[in-house]
N, C-alpha and C positions, 0 to 999 in steps of 0.2 A: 395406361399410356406406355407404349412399351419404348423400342431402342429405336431411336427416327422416328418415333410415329408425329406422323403429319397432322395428329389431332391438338398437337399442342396449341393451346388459344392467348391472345392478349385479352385481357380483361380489365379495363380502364389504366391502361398504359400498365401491368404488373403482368409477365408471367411467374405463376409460381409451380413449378415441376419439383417442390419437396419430394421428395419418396418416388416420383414418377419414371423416373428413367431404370433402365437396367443395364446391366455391367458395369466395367470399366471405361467401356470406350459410348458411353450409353448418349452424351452431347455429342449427338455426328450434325452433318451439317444437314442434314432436314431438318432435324429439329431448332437447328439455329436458323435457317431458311422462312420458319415456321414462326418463328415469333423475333424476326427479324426489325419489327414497328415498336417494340416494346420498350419502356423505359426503366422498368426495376425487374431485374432475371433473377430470380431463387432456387437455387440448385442444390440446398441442401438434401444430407442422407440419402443419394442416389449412390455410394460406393465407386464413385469418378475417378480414375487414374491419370486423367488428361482431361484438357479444354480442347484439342484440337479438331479442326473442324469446319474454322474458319470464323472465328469467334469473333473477328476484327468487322464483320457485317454488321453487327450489331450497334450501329452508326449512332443512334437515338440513347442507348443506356445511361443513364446514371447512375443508377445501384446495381451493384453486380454482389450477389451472395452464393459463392461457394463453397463455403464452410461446411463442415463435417463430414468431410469424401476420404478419400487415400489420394490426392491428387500428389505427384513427385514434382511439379514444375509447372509453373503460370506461362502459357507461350508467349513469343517475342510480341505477337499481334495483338496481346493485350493493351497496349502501351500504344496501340492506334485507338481507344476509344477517349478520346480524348474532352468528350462532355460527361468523363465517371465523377462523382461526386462521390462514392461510397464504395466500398472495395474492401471485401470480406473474405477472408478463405483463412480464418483460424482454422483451429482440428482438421488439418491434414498431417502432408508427409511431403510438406518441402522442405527442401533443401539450402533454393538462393529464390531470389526476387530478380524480374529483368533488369538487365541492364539499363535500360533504356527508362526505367518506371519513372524519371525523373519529368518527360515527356506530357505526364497526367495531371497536366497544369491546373486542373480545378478539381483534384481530387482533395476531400475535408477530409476524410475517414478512412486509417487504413488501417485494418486488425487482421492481426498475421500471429497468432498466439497459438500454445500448441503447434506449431510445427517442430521439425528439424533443422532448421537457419541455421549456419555459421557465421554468416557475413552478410552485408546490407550492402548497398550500392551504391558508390559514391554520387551518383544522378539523386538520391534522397534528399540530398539539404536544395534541388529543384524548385520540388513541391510545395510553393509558397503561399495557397491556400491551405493547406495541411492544418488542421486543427486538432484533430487526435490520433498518435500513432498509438498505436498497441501492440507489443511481441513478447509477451511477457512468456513464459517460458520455452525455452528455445536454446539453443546451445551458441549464443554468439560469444564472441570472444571480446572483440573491440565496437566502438562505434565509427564510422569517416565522422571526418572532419567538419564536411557537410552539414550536419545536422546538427549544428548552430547556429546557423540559417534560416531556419525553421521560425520566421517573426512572424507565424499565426498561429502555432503550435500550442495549445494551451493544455495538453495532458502529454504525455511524454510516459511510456509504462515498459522497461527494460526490464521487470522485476525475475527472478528465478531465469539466469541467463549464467556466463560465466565473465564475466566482464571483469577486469580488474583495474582498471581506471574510466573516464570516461572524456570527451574532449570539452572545447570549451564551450560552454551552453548558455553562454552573456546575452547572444543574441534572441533567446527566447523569450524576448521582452512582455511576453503574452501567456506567459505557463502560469500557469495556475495548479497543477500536480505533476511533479516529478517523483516516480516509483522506480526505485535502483536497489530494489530490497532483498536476498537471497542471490546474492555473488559475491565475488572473488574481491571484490575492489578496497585496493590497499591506499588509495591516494588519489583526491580528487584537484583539479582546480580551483580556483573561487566562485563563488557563483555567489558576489555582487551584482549582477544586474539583473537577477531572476525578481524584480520589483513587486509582479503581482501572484508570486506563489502565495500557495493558501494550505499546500498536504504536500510535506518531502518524506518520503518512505525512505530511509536506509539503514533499514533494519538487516542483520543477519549478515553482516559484511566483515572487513579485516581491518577496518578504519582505527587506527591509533589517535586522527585528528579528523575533525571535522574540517571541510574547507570553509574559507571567510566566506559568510551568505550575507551582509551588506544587511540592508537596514530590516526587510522585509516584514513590511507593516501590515501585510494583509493574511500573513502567517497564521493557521489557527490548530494546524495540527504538525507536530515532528516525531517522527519515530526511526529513534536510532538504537534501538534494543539490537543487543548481542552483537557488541565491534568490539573495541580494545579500548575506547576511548577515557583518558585522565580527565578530562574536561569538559565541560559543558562549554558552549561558544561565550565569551565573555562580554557579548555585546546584546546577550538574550534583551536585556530591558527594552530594547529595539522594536521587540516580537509583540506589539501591545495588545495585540486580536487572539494571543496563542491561548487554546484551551486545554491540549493535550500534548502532554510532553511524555514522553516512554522512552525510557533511558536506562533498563533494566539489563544486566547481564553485560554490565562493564568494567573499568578499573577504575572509578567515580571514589575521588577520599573525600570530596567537599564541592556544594554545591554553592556556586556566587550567590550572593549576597542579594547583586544586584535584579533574580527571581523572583524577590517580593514585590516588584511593578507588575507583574501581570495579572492585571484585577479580574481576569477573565479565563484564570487557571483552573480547572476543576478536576483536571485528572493527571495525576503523577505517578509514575512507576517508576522504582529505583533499586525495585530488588537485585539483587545478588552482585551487590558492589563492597565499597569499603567505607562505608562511609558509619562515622561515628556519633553526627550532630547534624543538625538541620539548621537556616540560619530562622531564627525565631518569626522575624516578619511574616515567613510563609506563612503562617496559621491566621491570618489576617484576610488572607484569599479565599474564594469561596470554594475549595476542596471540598471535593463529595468522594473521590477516590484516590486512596493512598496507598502504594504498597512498599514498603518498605523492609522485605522480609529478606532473609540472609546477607543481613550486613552486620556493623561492632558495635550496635548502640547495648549499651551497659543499662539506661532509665530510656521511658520515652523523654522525644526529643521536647523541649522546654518551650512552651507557647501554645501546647498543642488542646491544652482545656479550653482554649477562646476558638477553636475549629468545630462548633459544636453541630455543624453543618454535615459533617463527614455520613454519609453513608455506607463506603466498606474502607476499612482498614485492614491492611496484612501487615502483620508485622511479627512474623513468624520467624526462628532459628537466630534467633539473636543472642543477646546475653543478658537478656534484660531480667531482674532480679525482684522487682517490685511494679505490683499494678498499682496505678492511681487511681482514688474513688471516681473521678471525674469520668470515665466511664460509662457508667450508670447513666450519665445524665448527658446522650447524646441524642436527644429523639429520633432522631434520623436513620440510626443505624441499623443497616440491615443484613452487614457481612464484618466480622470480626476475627481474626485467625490468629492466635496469639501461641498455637502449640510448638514445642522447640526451645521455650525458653525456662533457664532453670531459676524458677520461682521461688522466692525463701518463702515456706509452707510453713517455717514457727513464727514467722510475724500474722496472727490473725486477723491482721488487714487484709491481707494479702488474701486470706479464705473466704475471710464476708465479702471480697469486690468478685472474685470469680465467684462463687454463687451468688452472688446478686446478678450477675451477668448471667449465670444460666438462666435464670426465672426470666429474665427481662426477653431474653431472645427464645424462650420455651411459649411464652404467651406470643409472638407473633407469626405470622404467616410468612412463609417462603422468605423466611430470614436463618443464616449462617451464623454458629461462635461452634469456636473451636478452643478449648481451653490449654495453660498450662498445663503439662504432664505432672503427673504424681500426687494432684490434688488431694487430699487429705480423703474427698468424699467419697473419691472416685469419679467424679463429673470432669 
């Protein structure tokens, strides 16, 4: 099907011209002419540098998928289709979004990832059916204002952008995933009113503080690995749905207290902080993943023989000086990384609990130990 060809067909309301078109300018208007009745257009991997053509015909669409082209710019006339429901043009080589995109009144879906974007439109916080934006790596700077607005917006994905704050996002009383993960962002708002978040990614950022996130009950996953942050939010007991907390690669001395309420924690990363002690309650929770490696603990942390649930524990580069028998006797376990720490090798406890751990995890299948250094045996 080449460049205009008038063979292009509707086939139960979808044209799909994947791969079909040639050139850059390969959507001219016969072929928009041509499937002018159609309700879902797919324009992927044609190597498209433009929509232009008259694309605004296409009166009937609801899905429009031009993703994976070299397109520089969505024309003005996109912003007359105004029954699009779906709106695709990640992996290209845009730049900006219309002005006008605010126009596409009953657009749910809009994924704009992999481009070039610097900036969004303020016509964005429009879009008041909008359910998932998507623009995750891209080069934006800010968000408008606008899009706090967005009270249908239930995924929200800024991830790997260069953002360094972001506005107030109170009104996205419908989010369910906020991804702010790989940027610049030094200081947020509160985001109290985000009630039915469920996944906040803000991982890999410059955050010294978490902003106040308010009660959020339906919380089940927070990943804020690699910020600045001293603190954990001090209203976590809040989080009662939280399962996974990653909080690895900050300046963590102590973790509240009040973390032993989340009966539904199973996975905690806290490597490469400062932290000396754990507060004992945690071991209480059902933890199956622990990593606790490159921080000051001297012994493991105390409570942690009644965890016998655990499946992998890191607890590598520490100072810890003495293994406990308790060990041995975790059935579960299938990853254990204990190398880094300087083991006193003249107490023979110390010997019999690492090779008891090597047998233990030699007899199993696609299970991990990694022992103290300088073992007597060599193991």
């Amino acid at each position: 099907m080449g460049c205009g060809s008038s063979s292009a067909k509707v086939q139960g309301g979808q044209a799909d011209l994947t791969g079909a078109l040639k050139g850059p300018n390969g959507f001219d208007s016969s072929t928009i002419n041509s499937i002018a009745t159609a309700k879902e257009v797919i324009l992927r991997l044609n190597k498209l540098e433009t929509l232009n053509g008259g694309i605004n015909k296409l009166r009937n669409v609801t899905v429009l998928n031009c993703s994976e082209n070299a397109i520089r710019e969505l024309p003005d006339e996109i912003c007359q289709l105004v029954n699009l429901t779906v709106l695709d043009a990640d992996d290209n080589k845009l730049k900006a979004l219309p002005a006008e995109l605010g126009n596409l009144t009953c657009l749910e879906k809009l994924l704009v990832y992999k481009n070039e974007l610097t900036t969004l439109p303020d016509s964005l916080g429009e879009l008041q059916a909008l359910e998932e934006f998507n623009a995750f790596n891209n080069r934006i700077i800010r968000l408008p204002a606008s899009i706090g607005q967005l009270r249908a917006l239930q995924e929200l994905n800024m991830a790997d952008n260069k953002l360094k704050t972001s506005p107030d996002l109170n009104g996205m009383s419908a989010l369910t995933r906020l991804a702010l993960f790989n940027n610049n962002i030094v200081v947020m708002p509160p985001c109290t009113g985000l009630s039915n978040l469920q996944k906040l990614e803000l991982y890999r950022n410059q955050l010294d503080d978490l902003p106040a996130l308010g009660a959020m009950a339906k919380l089940d996953e927070m990943q804020v690995t690699n910020n600045r942050l001293s603190a954990l939010p001090s209203n976590i007991a809040d989080f009662q749905l939280l399962e996974v907390l990653e909080a690895s690669k900050n300046r963590l001395s102590e973790i509240p207290k009040e973390i032993c309420g989340l009966k539904h924690l199973w996975k905690l990363m806290l490597a490469e902080n400062q932290l000396k002690s754990l507060p004992e309650g945690l071991f209480d929770m059902p933890l199956k993943t622990l990593d606790l490696s490159n921080n000051l603990f001297i012994q493991f942390p105390a409570g942690m023989d009644k965890c016998n649930g655990l499946k992998n524990l890191m607890i590598a580069n520490n100072q810890i000086t003495a293994l406990p028998g308790y060990l041995v006797n975790f059935p579960s376990m299938k990853r254990l990384i204990l190398e880094g720490n300087p083991v006193d090798w003249s107490d023979a406890t110390n010997v019999s609990t690492q090779d008891q751990l090597q047998q233990m995890f030699a007899a199993q299948k696609e299970a991990k130990f990694v022992g103290a250094p300088n073992h007597p045996s060599g193991s």
